[in-house]
C-alpha positions in Angstrom: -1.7 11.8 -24.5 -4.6 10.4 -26.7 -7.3 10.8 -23.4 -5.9 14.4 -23.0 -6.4 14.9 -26.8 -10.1 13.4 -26.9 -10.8 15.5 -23.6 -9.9 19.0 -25.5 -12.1 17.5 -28.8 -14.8 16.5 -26.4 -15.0 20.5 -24.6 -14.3 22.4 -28.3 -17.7 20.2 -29.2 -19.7 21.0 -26.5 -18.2 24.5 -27.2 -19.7 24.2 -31.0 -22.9 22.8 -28.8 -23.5 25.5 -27.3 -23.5 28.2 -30.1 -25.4 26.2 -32.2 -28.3 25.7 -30.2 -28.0 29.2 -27.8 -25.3 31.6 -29.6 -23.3 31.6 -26.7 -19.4 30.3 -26.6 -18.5 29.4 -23.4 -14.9 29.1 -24.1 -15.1 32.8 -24.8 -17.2 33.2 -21.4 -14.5 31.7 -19.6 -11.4 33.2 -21.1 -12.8 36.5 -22.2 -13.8 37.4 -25.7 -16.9 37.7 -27.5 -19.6 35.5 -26.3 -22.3 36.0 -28.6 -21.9 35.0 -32.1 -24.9 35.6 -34.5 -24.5 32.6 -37.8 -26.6 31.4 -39.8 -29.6 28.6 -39.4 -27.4 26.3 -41.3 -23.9 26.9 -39.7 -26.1 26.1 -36.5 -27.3 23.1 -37.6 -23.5 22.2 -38.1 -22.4 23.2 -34.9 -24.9 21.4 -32.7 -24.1 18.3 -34.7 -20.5 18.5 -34.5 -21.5 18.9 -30.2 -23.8 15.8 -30.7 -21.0 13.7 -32.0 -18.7 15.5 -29.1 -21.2 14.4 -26.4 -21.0 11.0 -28.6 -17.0 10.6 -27.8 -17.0 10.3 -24.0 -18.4 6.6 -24.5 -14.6 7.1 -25.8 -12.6 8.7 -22.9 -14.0 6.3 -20.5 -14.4 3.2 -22.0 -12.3 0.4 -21.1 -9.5 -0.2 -23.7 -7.9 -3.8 -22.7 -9.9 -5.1 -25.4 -7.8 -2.9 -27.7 -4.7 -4.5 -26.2 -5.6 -8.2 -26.6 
């Protein structure tokens, strides 16, 4: 449950990514909707750090967790 959990986190992210640095939601895109979403520089700047930290997580989804179990 937690790796299907941290997947979803890791995709809304990228999602956040994505209109931060191009305006375009690709959740939207692929499930229909509005794609473009005009915000402001500094809601931007929030989003694409939120992705960042996203991207950041996978080190997360696959790393090796015996050492959590010792």
């Amino acid at each position: 449950m937690g790796k299907i959990a941290l997947t979803l986190v890791i995709i809304g992210a990228v999602n956040w990514l994505l209109v931060g640095l191009f305006e375009w939601d690709l959740v939207s895109a692929l499930l229909g909707g509005e794609v473009h979403r005009e915000s402001s520089m500094l809601s931007r700047i929030v989003y694409a750090l939120v992705g960042l930290c996203g991207i950041y997580c996978i080190r997360y989804l696959v790393a090796d967790d015996r050492r959590a179990r010792v």
